[in-house]
C-alpha positions in Angstrom: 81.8 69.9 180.7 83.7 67.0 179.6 83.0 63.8 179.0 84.8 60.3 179.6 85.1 58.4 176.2 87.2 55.2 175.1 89.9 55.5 172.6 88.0 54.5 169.9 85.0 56.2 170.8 87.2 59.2 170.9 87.9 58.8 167.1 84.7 57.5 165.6 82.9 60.4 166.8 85.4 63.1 165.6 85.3 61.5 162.2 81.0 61.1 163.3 81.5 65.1 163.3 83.5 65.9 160.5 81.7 64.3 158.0 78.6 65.8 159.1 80.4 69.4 158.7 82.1 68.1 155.6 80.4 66.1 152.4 83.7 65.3 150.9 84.7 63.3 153.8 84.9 59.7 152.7 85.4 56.4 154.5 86.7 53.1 152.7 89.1 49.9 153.2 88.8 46.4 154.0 85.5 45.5 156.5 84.8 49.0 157.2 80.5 48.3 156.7 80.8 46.3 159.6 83.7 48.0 161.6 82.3 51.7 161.3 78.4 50.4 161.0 77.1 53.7 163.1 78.9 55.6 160.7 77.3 53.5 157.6 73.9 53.8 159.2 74.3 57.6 159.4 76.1 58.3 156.4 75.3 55.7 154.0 76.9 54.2 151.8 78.0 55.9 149.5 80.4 57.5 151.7 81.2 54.2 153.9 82.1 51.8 151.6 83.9 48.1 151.9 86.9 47.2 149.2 88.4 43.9 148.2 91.6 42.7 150.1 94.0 45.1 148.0 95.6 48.2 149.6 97.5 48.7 146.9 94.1 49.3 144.8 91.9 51.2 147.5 95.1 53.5 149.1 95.8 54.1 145.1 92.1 54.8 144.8 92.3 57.3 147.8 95.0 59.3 146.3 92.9 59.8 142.5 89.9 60.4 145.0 91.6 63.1 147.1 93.0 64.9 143.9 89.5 65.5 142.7 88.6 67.0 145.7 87.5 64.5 148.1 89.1 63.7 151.8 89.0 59.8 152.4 90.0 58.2 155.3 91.1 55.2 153.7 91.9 52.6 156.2 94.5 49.7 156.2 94.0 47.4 158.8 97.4 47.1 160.3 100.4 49.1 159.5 102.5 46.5 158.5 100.5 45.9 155.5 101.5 49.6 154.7 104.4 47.9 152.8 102.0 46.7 149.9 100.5 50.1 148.9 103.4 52.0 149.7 103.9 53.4 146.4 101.2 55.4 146.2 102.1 57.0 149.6 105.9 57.5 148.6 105.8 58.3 144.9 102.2 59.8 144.0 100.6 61.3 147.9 103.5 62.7 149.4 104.8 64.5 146.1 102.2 65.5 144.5 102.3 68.8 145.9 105.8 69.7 145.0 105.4 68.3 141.7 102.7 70.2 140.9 104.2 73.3 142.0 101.0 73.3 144.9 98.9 73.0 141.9 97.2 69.7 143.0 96.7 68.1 146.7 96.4 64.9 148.1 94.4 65.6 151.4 93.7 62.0 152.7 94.3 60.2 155.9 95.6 56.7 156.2 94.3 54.6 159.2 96.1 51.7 160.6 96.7 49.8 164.0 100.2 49.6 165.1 102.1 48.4 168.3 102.4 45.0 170.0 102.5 43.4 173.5 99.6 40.6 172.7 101.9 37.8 170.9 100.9 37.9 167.3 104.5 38.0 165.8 106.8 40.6 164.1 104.5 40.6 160.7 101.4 42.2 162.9 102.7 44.4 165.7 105.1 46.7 164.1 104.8 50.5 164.4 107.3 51.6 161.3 106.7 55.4 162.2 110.1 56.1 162.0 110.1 54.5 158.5 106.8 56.4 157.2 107.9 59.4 158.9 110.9 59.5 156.9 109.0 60.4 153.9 109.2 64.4 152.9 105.4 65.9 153.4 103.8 62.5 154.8 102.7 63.3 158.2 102.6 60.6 160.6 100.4 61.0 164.0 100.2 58.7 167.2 98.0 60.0 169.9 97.9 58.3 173.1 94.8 59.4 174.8 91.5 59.9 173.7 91.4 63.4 173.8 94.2 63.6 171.9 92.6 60.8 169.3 89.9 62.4 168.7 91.8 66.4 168.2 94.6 64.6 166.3 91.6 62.9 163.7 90.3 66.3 163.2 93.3 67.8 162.8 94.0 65.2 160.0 91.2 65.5 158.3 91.2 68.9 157.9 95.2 68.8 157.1 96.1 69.9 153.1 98.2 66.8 152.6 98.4 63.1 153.1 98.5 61.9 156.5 99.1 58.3 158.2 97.1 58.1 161.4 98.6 55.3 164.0 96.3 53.9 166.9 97.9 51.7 168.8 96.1 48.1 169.5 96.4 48.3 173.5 94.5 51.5 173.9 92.3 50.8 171.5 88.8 48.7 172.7 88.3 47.2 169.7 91.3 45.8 169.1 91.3 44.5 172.6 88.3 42.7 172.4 89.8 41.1 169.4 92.8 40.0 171.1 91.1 38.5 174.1 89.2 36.0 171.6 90.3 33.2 170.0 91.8 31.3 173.1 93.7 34.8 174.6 91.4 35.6 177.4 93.9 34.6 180.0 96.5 36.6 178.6 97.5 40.1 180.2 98.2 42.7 177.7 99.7 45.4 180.4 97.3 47.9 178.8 97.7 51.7 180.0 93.9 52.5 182.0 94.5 56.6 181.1 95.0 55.8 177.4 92.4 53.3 177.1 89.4 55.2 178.3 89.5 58.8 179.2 88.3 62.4 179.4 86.7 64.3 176.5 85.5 67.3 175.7 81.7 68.0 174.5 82.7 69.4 171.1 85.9 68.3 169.1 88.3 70.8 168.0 91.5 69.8 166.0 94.8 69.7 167.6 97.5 71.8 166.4 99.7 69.6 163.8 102.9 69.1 164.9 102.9 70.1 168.4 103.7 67.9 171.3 102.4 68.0 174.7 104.1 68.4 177.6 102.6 65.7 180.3 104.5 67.0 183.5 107.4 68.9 184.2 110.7 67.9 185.3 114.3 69.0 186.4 116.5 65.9 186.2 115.2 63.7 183.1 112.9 64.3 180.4 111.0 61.4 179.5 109.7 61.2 175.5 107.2 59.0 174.0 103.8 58.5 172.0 101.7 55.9 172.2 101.8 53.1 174.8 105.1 54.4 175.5 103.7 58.0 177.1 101.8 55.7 179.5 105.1 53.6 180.2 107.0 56.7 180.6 104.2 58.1 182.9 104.1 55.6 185.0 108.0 55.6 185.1 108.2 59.3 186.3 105.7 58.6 189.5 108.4 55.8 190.1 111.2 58.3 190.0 110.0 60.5 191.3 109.0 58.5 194.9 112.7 58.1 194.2 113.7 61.7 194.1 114.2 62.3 190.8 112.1 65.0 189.3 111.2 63.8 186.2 109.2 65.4 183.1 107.2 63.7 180.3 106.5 64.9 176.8 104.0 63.1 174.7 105.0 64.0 171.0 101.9 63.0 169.4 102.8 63.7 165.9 106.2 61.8 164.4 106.3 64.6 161.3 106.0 67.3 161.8 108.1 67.0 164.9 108.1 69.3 167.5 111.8 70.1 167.9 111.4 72.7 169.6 109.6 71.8 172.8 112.0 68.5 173.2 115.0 71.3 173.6 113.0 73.3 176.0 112.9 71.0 178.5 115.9 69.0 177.9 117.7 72.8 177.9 116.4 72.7 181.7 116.7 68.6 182.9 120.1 67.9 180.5 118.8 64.2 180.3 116.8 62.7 177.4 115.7 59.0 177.4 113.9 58.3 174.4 111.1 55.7 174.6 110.2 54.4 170.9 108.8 51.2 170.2 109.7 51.5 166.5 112.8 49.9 165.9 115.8 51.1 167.1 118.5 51.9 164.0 117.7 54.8 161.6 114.6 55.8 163.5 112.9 58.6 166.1 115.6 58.2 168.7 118.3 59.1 166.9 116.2 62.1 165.1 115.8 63.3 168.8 119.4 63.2 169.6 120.9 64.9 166.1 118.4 67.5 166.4 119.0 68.6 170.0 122.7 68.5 169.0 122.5 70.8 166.3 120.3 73.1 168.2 123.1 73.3 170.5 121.5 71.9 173.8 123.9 70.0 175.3 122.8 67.0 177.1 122.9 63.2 178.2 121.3 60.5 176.0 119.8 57.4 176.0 117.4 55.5 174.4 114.7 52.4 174.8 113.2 50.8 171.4 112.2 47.8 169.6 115.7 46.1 169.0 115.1 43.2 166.7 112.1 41.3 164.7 109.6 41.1 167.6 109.5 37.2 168.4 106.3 35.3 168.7 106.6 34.0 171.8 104.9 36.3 174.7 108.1 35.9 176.8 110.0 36.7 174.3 108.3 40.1 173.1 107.8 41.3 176.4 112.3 41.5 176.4 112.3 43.1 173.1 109.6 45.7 173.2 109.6 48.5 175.9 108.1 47.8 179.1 108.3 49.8 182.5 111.0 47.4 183.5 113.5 48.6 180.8 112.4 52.3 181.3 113.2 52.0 184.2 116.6 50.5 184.3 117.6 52.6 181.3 116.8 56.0 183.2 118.9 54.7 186.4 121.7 54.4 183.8 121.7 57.9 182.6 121.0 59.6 185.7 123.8 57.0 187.2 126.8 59.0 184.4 
């Protein structure tokens, strides 16, 4: 019988259950006594454990850790900060194995917070998947519900290489209730009620890595997302649909490994594809999506919704640049307009 759980609920009692299967699970990073204090009371602390302000030293420690046969969960508080420790994801993690000739493994999860939409500026609500993604044999994950947060976390930590595991702050209570302090409680952060809280079920098992979901059908657009974006794109399809347009939605979930595969499917059957990626625009997701349906042969119509510039500071501002149900919207009348 399932169970109704919030996002981060979702995760904290996958990683709750993992580590009580698994002794080599480790937790560390900056304010993680206080952040994951149920799993410090439980577990002690020896295997939830603060560091200094220094990702470069802890995600460097995580990588020495996870060669000797450990699995930390090392956590960074917000992806943009990934940029100061990303050597030891780029140069040591992610090659190790092919180095070694599979000799040695790096088997450790990076946690971070991602996304914007609450006005704390382009040096805080990045979501750089595309970026991190583009490393060979990093695997980059952004679930969008809690089901899916808490099989994605188990799926991590049970994965034979280094993963970066992406929650984004709108679906996520506790960085909500952080957001709403400070002055922000009359601010409306448009935050998705399906992702935020949702149903579980009474015993985790890992989701398969790399494999999208499909979220509903469709014959005349396929709608693809993760994240907030899922939610937008949800909400976009009911739209359309009142509309007459029959419209499907495919939550990736996982940015690498992609699922290829399932994208062509139903594009193969709709012959639209808006992508809806709120990582920024050049270089990125949406224009893997598009070469690799292209190369598989599937001929179709395109278009795209992202993160075009440096998010601006200002709340009016951000809500123009980042995608919103408005822009979804407008974008899909486009394509379904050619």
């Amino acid at each position: 019988m399932n169970r109704t759980l919030s996002f981060s609920q979702a995760i904290e009692e996958a990683l709750a259950q993992a580590m009580a299967d698994d002794p080599s699970i480790i937790i560390f990073g900056e304010d993680v006594p206080l952040l994951r204090r149920n799993l410090l009371a439980r577990f002690g602390d020896r295997r939830v454990r603060g560091t200094p302000i220094s990702e470069s030293a802890f995600v460097g420690a995580a990588v020495g850790a996870a060669m000797t046969g450990l699995r930390p969960v090392v956590e960074v508080m917000l992806v943009d900060f990934i940029g100061v420790c990303v050597d030891a994801l780029l140069n040591h993690a992610a090659k190790l194995a092919t180095f070694s000739g599979g000799r040695w493994k790096a088997p450790l999860v990076v946690r971070a917070a991602c996304g914007g939409g609450y006005g704390d500026g382009g040096q805080h609500e990045q979501s750089l998947w595309g970026w991190l993604a583009h490393i060979p044999d990093l695997a980059v994950v952004v679930p969008a519900t809690p089901a899916d947060a808490g099989a994605t976390m188990l799926a991590a930590l049970e994965y034979e290489g280094p993963v970066v595991y992406l929650e984004h702050k709108l679906l996520s209570d506790y960085w909500l209730d952080y957001m709403g302090s400070g002055g922000r409680s009359n601010v409306d952060f448009d935050v998705p009620p399906e992702g935020a809280s949702g149903s579980v079920p009474e015993k985790w098992s890992p989701a398969e890595v790399g494999r999208a979901s499909v979220c509903r059908k469709g014959s005349d657009l396929t709608l693809v997302s993760v994240g907030v974006g899922v939610h937008r794109c949800l909400e976009v399809a009911a739209e359309l649909d009142r509309e007459g347009v029959s419209t499907g939605v495919i939550d990736l979930r996982w940015i690498s490994p992609l699922d290829r595969e399932t994208v062509a499917a139903e594009v193969r059957t709709t012959g639209r594809l808006l992508v809806v990626d709120e990582d920024y625009r050049e270089f990125g997701l949406s224009g893997e999506l598009a070469a690799s349906l292209l190369e598989s042969g599937v001929l179709h119509r395109y278009a795209r919704v992202c993160t075009e510039q440096t998010i601006p500071y200002a709340r009016s501002l951000e809500d123009q640049v980042l995608p919103n149900v408005g822009r979804i919207h407008a974008a899909a009348g486009r394509l379904l307009a050619d």
